[in-house]
Every structure is written in structure tokens, then in C-alpha cells.
N, C-alpha and C positions, 0 to 999 in steps of 0.2 A: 437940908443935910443929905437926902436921900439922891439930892443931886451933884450934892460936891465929892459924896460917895464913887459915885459912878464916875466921874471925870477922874480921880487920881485910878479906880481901874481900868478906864479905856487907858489911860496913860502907860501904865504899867504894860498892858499888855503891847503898844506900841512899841516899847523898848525892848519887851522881849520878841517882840516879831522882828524887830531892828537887828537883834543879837544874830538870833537865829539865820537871818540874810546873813550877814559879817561870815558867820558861823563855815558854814555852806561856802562861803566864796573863798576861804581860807582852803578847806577843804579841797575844793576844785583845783586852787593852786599848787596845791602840794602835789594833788594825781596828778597834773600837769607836771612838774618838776619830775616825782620821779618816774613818770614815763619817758622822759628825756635821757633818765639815766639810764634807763631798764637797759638788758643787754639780751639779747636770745640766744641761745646756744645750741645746734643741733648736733645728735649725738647717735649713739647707735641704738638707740628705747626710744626716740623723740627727739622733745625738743624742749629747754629748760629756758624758763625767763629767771635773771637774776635783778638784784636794786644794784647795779653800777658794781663795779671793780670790788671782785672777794677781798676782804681784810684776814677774814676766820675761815681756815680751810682744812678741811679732811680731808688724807688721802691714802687710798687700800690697794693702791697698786703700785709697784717699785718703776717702773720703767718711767711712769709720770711723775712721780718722785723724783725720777732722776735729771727729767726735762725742766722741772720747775729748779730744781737747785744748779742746774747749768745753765740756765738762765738768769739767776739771782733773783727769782721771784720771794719775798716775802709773802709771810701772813701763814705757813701749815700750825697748826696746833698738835694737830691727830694724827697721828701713822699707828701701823702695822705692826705687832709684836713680832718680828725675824730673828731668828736663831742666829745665823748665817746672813749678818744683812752683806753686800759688797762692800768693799772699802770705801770705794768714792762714795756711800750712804752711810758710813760709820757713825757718823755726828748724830743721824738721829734715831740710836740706840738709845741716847741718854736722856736724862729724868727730865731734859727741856723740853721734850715734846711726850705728848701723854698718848700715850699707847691704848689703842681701841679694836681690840681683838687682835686677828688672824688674820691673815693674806681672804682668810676664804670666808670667816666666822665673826662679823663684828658685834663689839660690844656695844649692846644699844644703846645703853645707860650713859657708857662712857663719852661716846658721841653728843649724846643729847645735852650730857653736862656742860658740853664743849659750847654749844651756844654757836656753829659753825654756820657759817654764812654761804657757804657752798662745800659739796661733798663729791669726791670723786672716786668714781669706781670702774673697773675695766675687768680684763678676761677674768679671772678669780673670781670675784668679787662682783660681779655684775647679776647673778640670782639674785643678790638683796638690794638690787636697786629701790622695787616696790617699798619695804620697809625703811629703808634708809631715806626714799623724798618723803615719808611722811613726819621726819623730824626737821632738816634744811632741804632746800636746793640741791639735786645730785642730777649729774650727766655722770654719762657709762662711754669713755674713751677706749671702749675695746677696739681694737683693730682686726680687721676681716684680715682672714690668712689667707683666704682665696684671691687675693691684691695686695699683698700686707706691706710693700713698700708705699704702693698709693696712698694705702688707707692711712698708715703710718702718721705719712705727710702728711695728710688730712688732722690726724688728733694733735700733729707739733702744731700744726699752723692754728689751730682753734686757743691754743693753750695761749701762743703768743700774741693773737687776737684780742684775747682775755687779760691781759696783764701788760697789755702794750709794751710789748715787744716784738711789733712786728719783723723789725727792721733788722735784727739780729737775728730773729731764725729763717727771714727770706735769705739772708746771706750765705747762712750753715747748712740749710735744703738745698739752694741751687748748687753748692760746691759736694754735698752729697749726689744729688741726680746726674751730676756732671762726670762724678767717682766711679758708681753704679755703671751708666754709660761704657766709660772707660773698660772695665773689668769685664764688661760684656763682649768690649769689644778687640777685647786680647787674646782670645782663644780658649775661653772659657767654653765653645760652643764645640771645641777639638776635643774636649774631657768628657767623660761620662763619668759623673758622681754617686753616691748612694750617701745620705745622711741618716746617722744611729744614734740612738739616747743610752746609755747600758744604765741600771738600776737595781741594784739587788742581786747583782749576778747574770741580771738578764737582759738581753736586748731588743730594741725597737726599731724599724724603719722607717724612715716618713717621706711620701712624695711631693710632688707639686701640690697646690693647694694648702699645705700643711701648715702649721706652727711655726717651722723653719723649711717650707717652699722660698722662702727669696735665693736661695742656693742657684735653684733651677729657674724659677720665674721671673724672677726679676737680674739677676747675673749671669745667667744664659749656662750653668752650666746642666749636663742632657743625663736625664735620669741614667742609670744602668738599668734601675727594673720599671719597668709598665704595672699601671694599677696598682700601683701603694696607696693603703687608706689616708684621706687627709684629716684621721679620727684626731682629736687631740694628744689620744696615748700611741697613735701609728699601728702597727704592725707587730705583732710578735713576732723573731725570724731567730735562727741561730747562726753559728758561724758557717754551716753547710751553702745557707741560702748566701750570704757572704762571699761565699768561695764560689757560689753558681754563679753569683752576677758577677765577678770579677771587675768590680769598676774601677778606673783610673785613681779618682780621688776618693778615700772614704774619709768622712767629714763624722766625728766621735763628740759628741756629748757629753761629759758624766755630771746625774742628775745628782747621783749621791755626793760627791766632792760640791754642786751649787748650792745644797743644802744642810750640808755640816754632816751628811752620816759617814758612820763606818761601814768598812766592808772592803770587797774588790773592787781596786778602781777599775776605773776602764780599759787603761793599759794591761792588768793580769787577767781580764775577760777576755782580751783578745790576744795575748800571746801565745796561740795555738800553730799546730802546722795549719789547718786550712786557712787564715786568714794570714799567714804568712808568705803563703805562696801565691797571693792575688799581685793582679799587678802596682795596686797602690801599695802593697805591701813592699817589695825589691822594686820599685821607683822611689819613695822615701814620699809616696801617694796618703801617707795616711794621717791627717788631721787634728789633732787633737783642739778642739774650738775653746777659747773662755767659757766654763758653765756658768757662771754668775751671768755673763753678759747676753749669752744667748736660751740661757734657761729664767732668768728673774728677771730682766730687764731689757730686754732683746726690743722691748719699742718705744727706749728712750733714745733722746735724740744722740749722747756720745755713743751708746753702746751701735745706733745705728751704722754710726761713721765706724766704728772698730771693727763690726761685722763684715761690713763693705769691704774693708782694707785687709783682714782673715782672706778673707775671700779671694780676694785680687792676687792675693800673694803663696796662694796657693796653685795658681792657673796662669802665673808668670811663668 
């Protein structure tokens, strides 16, 4: 007995040592499968591996927001509660996409509940990179302002890398570099510019290197002032400093009309004698830019093409 005992448990345990291989080699296959998938993404924090093509996406930045839905990518769940979204983003104001915080403040919970398969975040929104990869996948598509049309191109091309689409936004980038180009080379480099955000009453200046350096850096057109901060918030200046630099073009922002407030726009900020006696002022020099486009979404891929074209059609 004590031998027929023994033979049905070597038996048994055969079968489960049997399994246990099986087990294992299934295993292997799979990490073989989805490393096939994996995709890597570098970013401006690293470098993010994903399992294959995002389905479930968060996303806390509008200018990417703006790239994926002119692209026709599917799959966002999550966006940003905006007051003030732009137009061309109106659709997802509504109850179809579930809102997970603030441009700047996401809601953890809300995220988490999302079950999102990658998570994107950029200037805003890039401090909570750390807490936001410890729920999905997140790359940070901020773009360097010290390059910002390079870098730009750098985060379209990643996005459409990501989503396969390449072949549509090499098409859209080269007919931008080619725009860019152009407008550089129309006598953008005969203008000297000064670019201003007004906000509350009050004004900003911002140089090369800036938030909006592609004016000068990348479209050639020639500061009127030397050593403006490339801080994110510029320069405080008033209309005196305005009227000292006397540049050709002045290129106006208004932060409060990009974001729904009230107040002075930026045309009655500036309707003084000093800024009307510059020369952008009696040349018909003075700019009023898109604030949605170049204050909230200034690095997605149409606002990029609109910027370019502001741009050009200024220095015509």
C-alpha cells in the first residue's frame, strides 16, 4: 500500500512540476509579446515605456489637446476644467469627457478612476508629473522656449509617432518650417519688435528665449530691447519703457480676454499718448495677437501654423 501511496504522489507531483513549466513558458511568451509592443517615449522628465498604442488618455495641457484633435486621434477620457476653453476645444467642455482638475491642479482621484493608460502633461502641469506616473504612464511634452519652434516640432512629431500619424504631421511640419523660413526671410530682420502680455492693468515684456521668443528666434524678427527676462511672467515695464524702445512692431497679448476675465483690455491699457506716438503706433505697427492661441495653446500644432502666419503678415 505504502508503495502504491508513493507512486500516485510522485505522479501528482510530476504533473504539477509539468504545469509549473507550461506555467512559466506562457509567461515568457507574453513578456515577449508585450515587449514587441512596448513603445518608449522620451520626454522632457525622461523617458516613459507604454504596453502599445494609448486607448485611455489624460490630458492637462490644451495646445496637446489641440494636436491630438487635429489630428483625429481618439481615446482622451480626461481633460482640464477651463473656464475659457478656445473654440476649436469647445466639444470638450462637455459632460463627455470627465474633467480632472485645473490646467495646474489635478484631481488625483479623478484620474485614477479614469483607469488611463497614459497621461499627459506639459508646461502647467509638469510639477505633478511625479504624482501623476505613480497612478498611469505620463510624459511631460513641455517645450523648451529657449528652441521653442525645434522643441515644438519635437513634441508634434512624438505625439504622431504615438498614434500613427506620422505621415500627416511630417506633411504639416515641413509646410510649417518652410512658412517659418519664408517670414524670416521677408524682412522680418528690417523690423525691430517688442512683445507684451497686458493683465490686470498691467504690462509685461518678454525677449528671446521667452514663452513667445519664436517672434525673434525663430522668425527673425530684432528685439527693440536687449536683456529681457526669458522668466515665464517677463518683465514688468510700463508705457514709458514702451515709448523708450520705440519698436517698429509691438506684438500685444491680452492674458485677461485668454482667460474669460474682466477688466482693461489691452487696447485701453495702451491707449495713452506715449504708446501712441511710437513708431509701431503711426505705422499701424501695433499687433494685437490671438490670446487663446498664443497664451493657451501656442504649441499645438494649428495654433502653431496661425502664429507663423500673425507673424508673417505683420512684417509683409
Amino acid at each position: 500500500m505504502r508503495t502504491r501511496h508513493r507512486g500516485r504522489w510522485l505522479a501528482a507531483l510530476m504533473v504539477g512540476l509539468l504545469g509549473l513549466v507550461a506555467a512559466c513558458g506562457g509567461d515568457s511568451e507574453a513578456d515577449t509579446a508585450e515587449s514587441e509592443n512596448s513603445i518608449a517615449v522620451e520626454h522632457a522628465q525622461g523617458t516613459t515605456t507604454l504596453d502599445g498604442t494609448p486607448e485611455r488618455i489624460v490630458v492637462f495641457d490644451l495646445g496637446v489637446l489641440q494636436t491630438l484633435d487635429t489630428l483625429g486621434v481618439e481615446g482622451v477620457v480626461g481633460v482640464p476644467e477651463v473656464a475659457n476653453l478656445p473654440e476649436d476645444l469647445s466639444e470638450y467642455g462637455s459632460d463627455d469627457y470627465t474633467k480632472v482638475g485645473s490646467l495646474k491642479e489635478p484631481d488625483y482621484e479623478q484620474v485614477n478612476a479614469l483607469e488611463p493608460d497614459l497621461i499627459i502633461v506639459a508646461a502647467r502641469s509638469a510639477p505633478a508629473y511625479g504624482e501623476l506616473s505613480e497612478i498611469a504612464p505620463t510624459v511631460d511634452l513641455s517645450v523648451d522656449t529657449t528652441d521653442f519652434l525645434a522643441s515644438a516640432t519635437e513634441r508634434i512629431e512624438t505625439l504622431g509617432s504615438l498614434f500613427g500619424k506620422e505621415d500627416a504631421v511630417r506633411d504639416r511640419l515641413d509646410e510649417l518650417a518652410a512658412k517659418a523660413e519664408e517670414v524670416k526671410n521677408s524682412g522680418a530682420a528690417d523690423k525691430t519688435g517688442l512683445v507684451i502680455l497686458t493683465t490686470g492693468g498691467k504690462i509685461s515684456a518678454y525677449g528671446p528665449g521667452s514663452r513667445f521668443g519664436i517672434i525673434y528666434d525663430d522668425l527673425g524678427v530684432q528685439p527693440a530691447v536687449d536683456d529681457l527676462s526669458a522668466d515665464t511672467h517677463g518683465d514688468a515695464i510700463s508705457s514709458e519703457f514702451i515709448a523708450e524702445a520705440n519698436p517698429d512692431l509691438l506684438f500685444v497679448i491680452d492674458r485677461d480676454s485668454a482667460i474669460g476675465e474682466s477688466g482693461e483690455s489691452a487696447k485701453q491699457v495702451l491707449d495713452n499718448a506715449l504708446v501712441n506716438g511710437t513708431t509701431a503706433a503711426k505705422e499701424d505697427g501695433i499687433v494685437y495677437l490671438d490670446p487663446s492661441t498664443w497664451y493657451l495653446t501656442s504649441n499645438g500644432l494649428p495654433s502653431l501654423e496661425s502664429m507663423i502666419t500673425s507673424v508673417g503678415d505683420s512684417v509683409a
